[in-house]
C-alpha positions as CSV (number, residue, x, y, z in Angstrom):
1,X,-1.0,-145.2,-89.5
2,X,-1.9,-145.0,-93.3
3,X,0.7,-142.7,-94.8
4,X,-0.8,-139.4,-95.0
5,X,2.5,-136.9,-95.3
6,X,1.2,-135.0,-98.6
7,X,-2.1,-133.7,-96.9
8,X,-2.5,-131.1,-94.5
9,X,-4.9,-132.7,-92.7
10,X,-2.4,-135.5,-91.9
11,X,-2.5,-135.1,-88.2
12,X,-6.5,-135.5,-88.2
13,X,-6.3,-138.7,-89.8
14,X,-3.9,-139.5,-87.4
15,X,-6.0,-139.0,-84.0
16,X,-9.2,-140.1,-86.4
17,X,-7.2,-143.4,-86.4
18,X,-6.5,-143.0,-82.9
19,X,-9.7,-142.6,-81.6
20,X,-11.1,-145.3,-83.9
21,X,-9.2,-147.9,-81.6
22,X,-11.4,-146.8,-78.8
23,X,-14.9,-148.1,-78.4
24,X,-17.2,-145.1,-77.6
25,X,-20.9,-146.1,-78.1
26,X,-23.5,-143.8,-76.3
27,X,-23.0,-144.8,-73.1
28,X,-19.7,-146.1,-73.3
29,X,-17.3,-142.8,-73.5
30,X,-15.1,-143.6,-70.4
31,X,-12.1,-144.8,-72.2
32,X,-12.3,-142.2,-75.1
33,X,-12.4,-139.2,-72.2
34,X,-9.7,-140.6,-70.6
35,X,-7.9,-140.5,-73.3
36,X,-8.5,-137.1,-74.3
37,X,-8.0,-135.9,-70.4
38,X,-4.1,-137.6,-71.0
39,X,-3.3,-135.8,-74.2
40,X,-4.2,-132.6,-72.6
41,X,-2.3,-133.6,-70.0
42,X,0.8,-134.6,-72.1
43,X,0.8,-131.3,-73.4
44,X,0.5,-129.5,-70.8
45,X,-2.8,-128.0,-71.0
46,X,-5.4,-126.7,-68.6
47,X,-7.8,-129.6,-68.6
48,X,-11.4,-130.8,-66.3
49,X,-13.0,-133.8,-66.9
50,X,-16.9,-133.3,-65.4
51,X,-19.3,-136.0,-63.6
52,X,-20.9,-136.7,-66.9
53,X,-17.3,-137.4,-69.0
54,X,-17.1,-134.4,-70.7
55,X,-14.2,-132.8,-71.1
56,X,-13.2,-128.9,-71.7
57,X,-9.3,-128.6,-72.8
58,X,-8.1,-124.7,-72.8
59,X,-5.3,-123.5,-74.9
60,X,-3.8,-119.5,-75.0
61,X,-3.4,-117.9,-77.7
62,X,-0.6,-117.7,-79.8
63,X,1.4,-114.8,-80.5
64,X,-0.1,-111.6,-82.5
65,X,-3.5,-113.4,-81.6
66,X,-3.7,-112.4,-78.3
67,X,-6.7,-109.7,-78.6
68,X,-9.0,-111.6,-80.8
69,X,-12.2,-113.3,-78.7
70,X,-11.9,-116.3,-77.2
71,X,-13.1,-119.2,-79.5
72,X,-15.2,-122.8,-78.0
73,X,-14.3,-125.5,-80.6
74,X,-16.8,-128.4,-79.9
75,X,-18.0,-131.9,-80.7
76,X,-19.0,-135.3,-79.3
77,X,-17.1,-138.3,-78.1
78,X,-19.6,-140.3,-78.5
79,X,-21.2,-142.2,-81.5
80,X,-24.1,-144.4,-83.1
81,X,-22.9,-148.1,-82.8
82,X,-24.7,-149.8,-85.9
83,X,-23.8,-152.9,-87.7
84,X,-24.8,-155.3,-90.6
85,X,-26.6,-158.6,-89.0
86,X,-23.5,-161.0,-90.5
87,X,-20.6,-158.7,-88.9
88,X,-19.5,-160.1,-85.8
89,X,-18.6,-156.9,-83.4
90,X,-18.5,-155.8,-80.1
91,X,-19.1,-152.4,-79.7
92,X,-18.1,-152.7,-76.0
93,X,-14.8,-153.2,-76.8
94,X,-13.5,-153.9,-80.1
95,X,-11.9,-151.0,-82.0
96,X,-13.6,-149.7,-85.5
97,X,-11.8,-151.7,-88.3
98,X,-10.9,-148.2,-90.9
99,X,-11.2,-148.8,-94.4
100,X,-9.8,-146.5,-97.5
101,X,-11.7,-146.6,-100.6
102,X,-10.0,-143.7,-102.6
103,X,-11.7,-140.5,-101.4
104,X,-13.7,-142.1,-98.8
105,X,-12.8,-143.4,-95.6
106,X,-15.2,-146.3,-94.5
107,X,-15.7,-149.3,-92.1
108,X,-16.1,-152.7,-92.0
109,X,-19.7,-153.3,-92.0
110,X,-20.2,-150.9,-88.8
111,X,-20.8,-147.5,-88.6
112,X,-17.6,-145.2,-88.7
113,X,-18.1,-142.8,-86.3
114,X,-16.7,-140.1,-88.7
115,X,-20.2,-138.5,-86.6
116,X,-18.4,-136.9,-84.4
117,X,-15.0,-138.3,-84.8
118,X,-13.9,-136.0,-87.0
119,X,-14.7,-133.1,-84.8
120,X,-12.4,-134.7,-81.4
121,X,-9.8,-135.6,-84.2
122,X,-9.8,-131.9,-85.6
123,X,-9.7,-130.3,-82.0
124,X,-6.7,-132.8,-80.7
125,X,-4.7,-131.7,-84.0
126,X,-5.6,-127.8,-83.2
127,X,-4.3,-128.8,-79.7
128,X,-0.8,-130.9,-80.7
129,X,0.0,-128.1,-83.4
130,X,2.0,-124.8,-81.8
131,X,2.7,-123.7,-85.1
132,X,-1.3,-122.9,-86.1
133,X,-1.9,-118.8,-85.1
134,X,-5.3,-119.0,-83.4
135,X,-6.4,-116.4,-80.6
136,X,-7.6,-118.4,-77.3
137,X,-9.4,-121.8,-77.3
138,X,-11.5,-124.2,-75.5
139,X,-12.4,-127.2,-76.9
140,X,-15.2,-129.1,-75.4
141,X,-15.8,-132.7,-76.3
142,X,-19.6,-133.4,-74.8
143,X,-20.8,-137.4,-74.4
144,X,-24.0,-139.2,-74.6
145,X,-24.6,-136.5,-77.9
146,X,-26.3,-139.6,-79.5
147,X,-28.5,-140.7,-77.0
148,X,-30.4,-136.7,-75.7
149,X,-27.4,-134.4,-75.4
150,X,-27.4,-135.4,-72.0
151,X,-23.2,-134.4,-71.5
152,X,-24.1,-131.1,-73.1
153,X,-27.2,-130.3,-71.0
154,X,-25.3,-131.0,-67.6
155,X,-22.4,-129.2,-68.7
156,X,-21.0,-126.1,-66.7
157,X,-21.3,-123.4,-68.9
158,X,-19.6,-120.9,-66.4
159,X,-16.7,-123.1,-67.4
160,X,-16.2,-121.3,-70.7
161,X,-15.2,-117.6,-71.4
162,X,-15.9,-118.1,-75.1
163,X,-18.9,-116.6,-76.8
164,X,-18.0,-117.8,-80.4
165,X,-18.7,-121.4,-80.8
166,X,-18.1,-123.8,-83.5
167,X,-19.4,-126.7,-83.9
168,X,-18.1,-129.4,-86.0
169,X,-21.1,-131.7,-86.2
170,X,-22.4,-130.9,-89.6
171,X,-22.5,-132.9,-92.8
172,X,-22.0,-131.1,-95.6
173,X,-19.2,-129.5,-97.1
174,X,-20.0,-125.9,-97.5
175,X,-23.6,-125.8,-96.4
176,X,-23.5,-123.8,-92.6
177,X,-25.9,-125.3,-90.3
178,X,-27.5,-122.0,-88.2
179,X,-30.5,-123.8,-86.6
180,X,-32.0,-127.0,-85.7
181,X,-34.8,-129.1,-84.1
182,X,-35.3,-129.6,-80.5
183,X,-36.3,-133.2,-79.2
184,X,-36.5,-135.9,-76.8
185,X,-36.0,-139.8,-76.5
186,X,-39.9,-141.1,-75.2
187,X,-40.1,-145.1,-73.8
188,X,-43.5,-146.9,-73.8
189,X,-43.3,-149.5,-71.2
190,X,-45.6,-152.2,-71.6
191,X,-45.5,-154.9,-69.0
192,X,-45.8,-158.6,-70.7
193,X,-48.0,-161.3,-69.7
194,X,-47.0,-164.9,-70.9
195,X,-49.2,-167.7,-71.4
196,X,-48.8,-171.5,-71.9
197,X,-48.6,-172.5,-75.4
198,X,-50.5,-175.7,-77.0
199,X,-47.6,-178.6,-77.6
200,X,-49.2,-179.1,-80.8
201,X,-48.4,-175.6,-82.5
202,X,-45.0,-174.7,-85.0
203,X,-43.2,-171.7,-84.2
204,X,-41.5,-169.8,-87.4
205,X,-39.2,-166.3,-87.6
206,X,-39.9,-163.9,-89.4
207,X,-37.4,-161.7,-90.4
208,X,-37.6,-157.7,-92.3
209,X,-34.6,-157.1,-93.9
210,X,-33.0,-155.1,-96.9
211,X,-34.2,-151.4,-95.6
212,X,-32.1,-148.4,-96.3
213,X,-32.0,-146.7,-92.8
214,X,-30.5,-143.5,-92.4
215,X,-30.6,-140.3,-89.6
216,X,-34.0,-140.2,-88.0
217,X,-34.1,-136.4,-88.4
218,X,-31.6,-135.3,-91.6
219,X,-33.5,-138.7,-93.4
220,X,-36.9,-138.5,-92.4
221,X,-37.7,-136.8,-95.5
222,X,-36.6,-139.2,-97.9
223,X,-39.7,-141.5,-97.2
224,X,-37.6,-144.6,-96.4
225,X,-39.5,-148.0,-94.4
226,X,-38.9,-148.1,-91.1
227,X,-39.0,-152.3,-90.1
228,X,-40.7,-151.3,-86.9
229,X,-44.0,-149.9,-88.7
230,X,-43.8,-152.8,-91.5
231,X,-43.2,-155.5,-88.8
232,X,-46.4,-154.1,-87.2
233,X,-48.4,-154.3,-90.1
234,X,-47.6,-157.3,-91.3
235,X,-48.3,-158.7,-87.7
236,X,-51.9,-156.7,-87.8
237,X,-52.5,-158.6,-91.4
238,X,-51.4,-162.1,-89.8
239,X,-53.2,-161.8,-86.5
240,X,-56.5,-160.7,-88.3
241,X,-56.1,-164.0,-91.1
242,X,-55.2,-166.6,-89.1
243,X,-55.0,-168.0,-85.5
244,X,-51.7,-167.4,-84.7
245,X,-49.8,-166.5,-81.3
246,X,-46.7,-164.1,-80.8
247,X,-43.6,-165.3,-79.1
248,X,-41.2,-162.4,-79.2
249,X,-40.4,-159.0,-81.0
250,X,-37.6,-156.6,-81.8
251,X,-36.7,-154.6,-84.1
252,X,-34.1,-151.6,-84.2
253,X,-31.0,-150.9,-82.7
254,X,-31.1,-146.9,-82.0
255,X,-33.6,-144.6,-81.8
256,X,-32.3,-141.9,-83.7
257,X,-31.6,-144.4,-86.8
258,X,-34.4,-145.2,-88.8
259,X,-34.6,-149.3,-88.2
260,X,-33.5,-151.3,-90.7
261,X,-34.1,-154.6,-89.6
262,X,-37.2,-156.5,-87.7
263,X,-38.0,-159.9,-85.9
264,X,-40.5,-161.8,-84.1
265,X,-41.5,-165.3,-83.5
266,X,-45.3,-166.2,-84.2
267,X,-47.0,-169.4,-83.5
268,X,-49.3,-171.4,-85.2
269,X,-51.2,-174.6,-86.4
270,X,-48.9,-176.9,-88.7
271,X,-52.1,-177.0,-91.4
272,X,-51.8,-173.4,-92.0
273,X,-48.1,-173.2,-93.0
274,X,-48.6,-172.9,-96.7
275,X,-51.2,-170.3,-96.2
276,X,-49.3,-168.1,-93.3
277,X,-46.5,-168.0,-95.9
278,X,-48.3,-167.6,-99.2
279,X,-49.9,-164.3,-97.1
280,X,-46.3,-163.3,-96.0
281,X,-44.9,-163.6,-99.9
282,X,-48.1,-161.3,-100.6
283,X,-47.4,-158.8,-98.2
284,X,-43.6,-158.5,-99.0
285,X,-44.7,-157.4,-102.5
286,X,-47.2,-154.9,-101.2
287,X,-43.6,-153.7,-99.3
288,X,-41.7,-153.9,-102.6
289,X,-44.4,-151.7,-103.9
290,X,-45.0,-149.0,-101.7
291,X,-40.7,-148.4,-101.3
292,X,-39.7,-149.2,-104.5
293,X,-38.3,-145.7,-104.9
294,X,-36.4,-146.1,-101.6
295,X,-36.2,-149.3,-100.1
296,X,-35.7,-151.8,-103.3
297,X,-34.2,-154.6,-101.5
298,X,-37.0,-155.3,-98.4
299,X,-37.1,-158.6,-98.1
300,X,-39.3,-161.0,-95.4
301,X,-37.9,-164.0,-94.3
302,X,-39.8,-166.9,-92.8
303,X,-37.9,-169.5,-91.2
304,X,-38.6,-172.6,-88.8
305,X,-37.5,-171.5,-85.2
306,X,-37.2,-173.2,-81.8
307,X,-40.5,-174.4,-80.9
308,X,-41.7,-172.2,-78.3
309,X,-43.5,-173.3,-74.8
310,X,-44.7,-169.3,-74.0
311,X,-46.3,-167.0,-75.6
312,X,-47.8,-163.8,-75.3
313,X,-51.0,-163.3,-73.5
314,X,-54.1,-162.4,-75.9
315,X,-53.9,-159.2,-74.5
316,X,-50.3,-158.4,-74.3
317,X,-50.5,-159.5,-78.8
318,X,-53.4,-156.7,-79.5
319,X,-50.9,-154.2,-78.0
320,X,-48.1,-154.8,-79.7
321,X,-49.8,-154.5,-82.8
322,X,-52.2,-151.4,-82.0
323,X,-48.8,-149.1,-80.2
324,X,-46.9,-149.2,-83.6
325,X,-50.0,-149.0,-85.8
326,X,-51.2,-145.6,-84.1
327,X,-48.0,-143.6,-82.6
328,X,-47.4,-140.6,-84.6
329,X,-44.2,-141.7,-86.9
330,X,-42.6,-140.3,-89.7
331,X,-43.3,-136.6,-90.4
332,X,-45.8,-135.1,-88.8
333,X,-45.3,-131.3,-89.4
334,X,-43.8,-129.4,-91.9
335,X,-42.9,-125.9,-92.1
336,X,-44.4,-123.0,-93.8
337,X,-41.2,-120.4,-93.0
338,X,-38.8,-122.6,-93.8
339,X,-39.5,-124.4,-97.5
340,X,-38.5,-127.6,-97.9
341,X,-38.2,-128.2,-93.8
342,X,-39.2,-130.6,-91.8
343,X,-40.9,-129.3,-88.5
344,X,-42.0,-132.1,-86.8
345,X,-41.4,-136.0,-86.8
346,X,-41.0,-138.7,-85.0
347,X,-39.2,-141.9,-85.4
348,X,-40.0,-145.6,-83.6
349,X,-36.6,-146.4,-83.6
350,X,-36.3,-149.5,-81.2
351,X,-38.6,-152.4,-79.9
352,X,-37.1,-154.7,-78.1
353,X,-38.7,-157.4,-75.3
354,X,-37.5,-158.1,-71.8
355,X,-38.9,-160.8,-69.2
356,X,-41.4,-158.5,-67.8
357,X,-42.1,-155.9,-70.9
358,X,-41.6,-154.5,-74.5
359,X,-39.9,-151.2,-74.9
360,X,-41.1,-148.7,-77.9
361,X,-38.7,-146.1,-78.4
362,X,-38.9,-143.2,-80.5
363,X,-36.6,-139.9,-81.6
364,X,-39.1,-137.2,-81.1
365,X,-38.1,-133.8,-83.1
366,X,-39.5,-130.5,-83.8
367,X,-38.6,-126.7,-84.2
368,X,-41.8,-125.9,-82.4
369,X,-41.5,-126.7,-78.9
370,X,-45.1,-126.8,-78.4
371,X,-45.6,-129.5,-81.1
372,X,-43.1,-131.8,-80.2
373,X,-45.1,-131.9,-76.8
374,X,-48.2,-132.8,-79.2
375,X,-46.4,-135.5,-80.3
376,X,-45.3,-136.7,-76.7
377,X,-48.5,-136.3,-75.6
378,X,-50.4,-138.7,-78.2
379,X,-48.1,-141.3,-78.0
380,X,-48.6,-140.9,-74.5
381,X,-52.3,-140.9,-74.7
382,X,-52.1,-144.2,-77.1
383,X,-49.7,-146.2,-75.0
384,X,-51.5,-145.7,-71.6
385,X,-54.7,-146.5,-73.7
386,X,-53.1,-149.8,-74.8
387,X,-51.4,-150.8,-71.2
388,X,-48.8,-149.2,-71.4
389,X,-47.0,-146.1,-69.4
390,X,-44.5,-143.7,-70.6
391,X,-41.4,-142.0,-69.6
392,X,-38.9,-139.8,-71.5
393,X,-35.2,-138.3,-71.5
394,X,-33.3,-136.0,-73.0
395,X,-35.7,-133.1,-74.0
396,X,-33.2,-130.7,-75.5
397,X,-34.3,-127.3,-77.2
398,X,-34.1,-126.0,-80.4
399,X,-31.1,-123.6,-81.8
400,X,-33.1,-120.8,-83.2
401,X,-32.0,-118.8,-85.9
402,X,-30.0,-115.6,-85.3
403,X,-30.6,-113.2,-88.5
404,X,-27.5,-111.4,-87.0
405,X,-24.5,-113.7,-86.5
406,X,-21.3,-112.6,-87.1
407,X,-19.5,-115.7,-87.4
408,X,-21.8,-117.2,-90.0
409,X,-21.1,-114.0,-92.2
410,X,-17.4,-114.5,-91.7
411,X,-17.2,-118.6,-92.1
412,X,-19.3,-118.1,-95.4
413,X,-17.1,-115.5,-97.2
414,X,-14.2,-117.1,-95.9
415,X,-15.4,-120.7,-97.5
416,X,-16.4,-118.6,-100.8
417,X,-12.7,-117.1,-100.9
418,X,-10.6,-119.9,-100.1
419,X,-12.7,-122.0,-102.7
420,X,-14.6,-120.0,-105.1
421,X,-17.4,-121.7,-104.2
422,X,-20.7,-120.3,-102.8
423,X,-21.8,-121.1,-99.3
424,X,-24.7,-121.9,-98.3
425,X,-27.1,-121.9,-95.1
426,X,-29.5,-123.9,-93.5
427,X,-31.5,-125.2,-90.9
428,X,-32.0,-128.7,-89.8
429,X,-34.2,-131.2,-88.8
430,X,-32.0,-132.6,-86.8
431,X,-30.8,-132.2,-82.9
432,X,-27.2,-130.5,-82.4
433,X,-25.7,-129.0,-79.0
434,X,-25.8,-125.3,-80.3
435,X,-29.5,-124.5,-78.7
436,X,-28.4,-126.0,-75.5
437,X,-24.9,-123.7,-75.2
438,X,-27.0,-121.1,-76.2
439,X,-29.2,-121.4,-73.1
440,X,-26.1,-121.6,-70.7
441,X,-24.4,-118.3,-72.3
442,X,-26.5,-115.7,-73.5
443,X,-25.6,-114.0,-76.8
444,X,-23.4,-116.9,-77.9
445,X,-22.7,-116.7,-81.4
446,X,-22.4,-120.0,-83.2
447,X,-22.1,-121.9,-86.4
448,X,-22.1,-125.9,-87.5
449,X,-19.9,-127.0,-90.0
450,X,-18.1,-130.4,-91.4
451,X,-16.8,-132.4,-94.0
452,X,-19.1,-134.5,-96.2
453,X,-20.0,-137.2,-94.9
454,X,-22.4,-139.9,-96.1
455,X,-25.3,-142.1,-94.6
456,X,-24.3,-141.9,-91.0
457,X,-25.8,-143.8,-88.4
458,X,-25.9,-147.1,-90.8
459,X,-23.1,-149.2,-91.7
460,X,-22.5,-147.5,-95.0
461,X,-21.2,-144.4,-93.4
462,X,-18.4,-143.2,-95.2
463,X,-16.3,-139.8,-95.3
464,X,-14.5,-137.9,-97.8
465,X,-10.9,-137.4,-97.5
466,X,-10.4,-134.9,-99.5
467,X,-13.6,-132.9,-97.9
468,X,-11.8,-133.4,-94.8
469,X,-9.0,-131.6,-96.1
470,X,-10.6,-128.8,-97.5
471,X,-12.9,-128.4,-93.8
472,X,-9.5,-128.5,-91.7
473,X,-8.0,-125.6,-94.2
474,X,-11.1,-123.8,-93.7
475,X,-10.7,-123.5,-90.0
476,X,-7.7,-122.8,-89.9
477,X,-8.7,-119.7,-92.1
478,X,-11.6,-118.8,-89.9
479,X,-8.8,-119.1,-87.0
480,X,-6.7,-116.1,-88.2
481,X,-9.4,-113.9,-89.5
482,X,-11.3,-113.4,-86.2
């Protein structure tokens, strides 16, 4: 461990560094619920590991602290597994290689997973420590947070006594998160037909790269590219120039990341090379253009590839380029209570092709419940129009605001007073667990807080130690003054 001794939050970045060593991708959480199911364990702690890998740790009270409410201290194991195109790491199984930068704690060209690490590492050092006064607590570490909230929404809720939650998902120091969007994860399914291609045609890459990224809800606002929509166009442009055929297609990694990167493999005529590129050098500075205040560095690259014997069917090409064209993507809504919120958007976060199909998948969200079934139902409505058939997951609800709560009274003065600061409040555009524990205990009163952390979900995320610090201090605060 990185020596840590003068800092009262040494013990986080302890079981931060812990954790770390453990892959735990959406999806891939066994390993890091095991784990927390043995520290329990070795502490002797009341402890259940559920069906879906969640796990709900109880701890009494300590002494003086016995008649205060019960308090649920949550987060998710999980986290977004993101990566720069020239780092070579599995996910599956390789640990996260920690990095400290001064204040910041970073990673090696992958995401950190300080979103939600820092919220299991947090409630295993409230756990380990029997000299913090605290009334009772249950800490709940949910999975598959990432990927629809699906640990949460299958969670028991008459599991937990608590009707105080906090939530430690939450991005920025001193701003207390008291509402958010409710979404879903939506697949279009379009089955692939392949054709023979002419021996006499070139194949070439072509490659979007250079895109900021960024959260799918917190950065929808920021008006970043998103490769999916550019590869699209460019692929419209192409198609509607010059005889060309599509090979193949991705783009994206997660849906609730704005895409980054794009690829596909097009076919064509060897005496139309000069002009196929000349048009792609034109369209990269239309790009350049229209992001320059965001995404400076696109770049298209267009490189000879394997010389392909399939290719799409003529069909199977006009779809790929019309889903992306016309799905509703980027913001659709915003809202008139709320200045400055986003109500609805959506995000086409992943295309990727199979033998048998391509796969659009988008990160819908919205605060209207109604509206985010708009948006389902259009891109419903285009895909089945193009071919295709749709499916979706994970349709969690919003957290509503409660005008009343008193623990967002109490965790704002007690921020302002430990650090002469003033708090502030807000609500997101972005999904957290809070609406669905709401819906399994009625008159739950709950707040979202964290450290700051910066540009999560892309390989740049980074966290502040000293933040950290100051959110673990706070907590402890909040702790006693129940």
């Amino acid at each position: 461990m990185t020596n840590f001794e003068n800092l009262k939050c040494s013990d986080v970045l302890y079981y931060f560094e812990e954790i770390s060593k453990i892959p735990r991708g959406s999806g891939n959480e066994k390993s890091i619920s095991d784990y927390v199911v043995d520290f329990a364990k070795k502490h002797g702690l009341w402890v259940l590991q559920d069906e879906a890998l969640n796990v709900v740790i109880k701890k009494a009270a300590s002494k003086g602290f016995e008649k205060l409410p019960t308090v649920i201290i949550q987060g998710h194991l999980d986290m977004v597994c993101e990566k720069n195109k020239e780092i070579i790491h599995d996910f599956s199984k390789d640990p996260i290689e920690i990095i400290y930068d001064g204040d910041f704690i970073k990673a090696n060209g992958t995401t950190l997973g300080a979103d939600d690490g820092i919220a299991v590492a947090m409630g295993l050092a409230l756990l380990a420590d029997d000299t913090i006064g605290h009334p009772d607590i249950e800490v709940v570490f949910t999975t598959d947070e990432e990927v629809g909230m699906c640990g949460a929404t299958s969670l028991d809720g008459s599991l937990l006594d608590g009707k105080i939650l906090l939530n430690i998902d939450s991005e920025k120091e001193g701003v207390f998160t008291s509402g958010c969007a409710g979404g879903m994860k939506v697949y279009t399914h379009l089955p692939v037909k392949y054709e023979k291609q002419d021996k006499s045609l070139i194949s070439y890459s072509i490659m979007i790269m250079g895109l900021k990224g960024g959260h799918s809800g917190i950065d929808i606002d920021k008006g970043r590219a998103n490769a999916n929509i550019l590869m699209s166009r460019l692929l419209n442009s192409l198609y509607n120039k010059f005889d060309i055929s599509i090979n193949y297609i991705s783009g994206g990694i997660k849906d609730n990341a704005i895409p980054r990167e794009a690829e596909c493999i097009i076919s064509f005529m060897p005496d139309i090379l000069f002009e196929i590129k000349k048009s792609i050098e034109e369209i990269n500075n239309i790009f350049i253009n229209e992001f320059k205040n965001t995404d400076k560095n696109i770049v298209i690259k267009f490189n000879e590839a394997e010389k392909q014997e399939m290719s799409f069917s003529e069909s199977t090409e006009k779809s790929i380029i019309a889903i992306p064209m016309l799905l509703p993507t980027g913001i659709q809504s915003m809202s008139f209570e709320v200045k400055g919120l986003v109500e609805s958007s959506n995000n086409l976060g992943v295309v990727k092709t199979d033998d048998n199909e391509i796969t659009f998948i988008c990160a819908l969200r919205s605060s209207v419940i109604s509206k985010k079934y708009f948006m389902y139902d259009k891109i419903k409505t285009v895909s089945e129009i193009a071919g295709a058939n749709v499916t979706y997951v994970g349709d969690y609800p919003a957290w509503e605001y409660n005008e009343n709560s008193k623990i967002r009274k109490l965790c704002m003065e007690t921020f302002e007073k430990l650090f002469n600061k003033k708090a502030e409040e807000e609500i997101i555009h972005a999904g957290l667990e809070c609406g669905i524990f709401a819906k399994k205990k009625n008159g739950m009163d709950m707040i979202s807080f964290g450290p700051n952390l910066f540009d999560i979900h892309t390989p740049k995320e980074r966290a502040s130690i000293s933040s950290i610090e100051r959110c673990w201090i706070f907590l402890l605060e909040v702790l006693k003054n129940l």
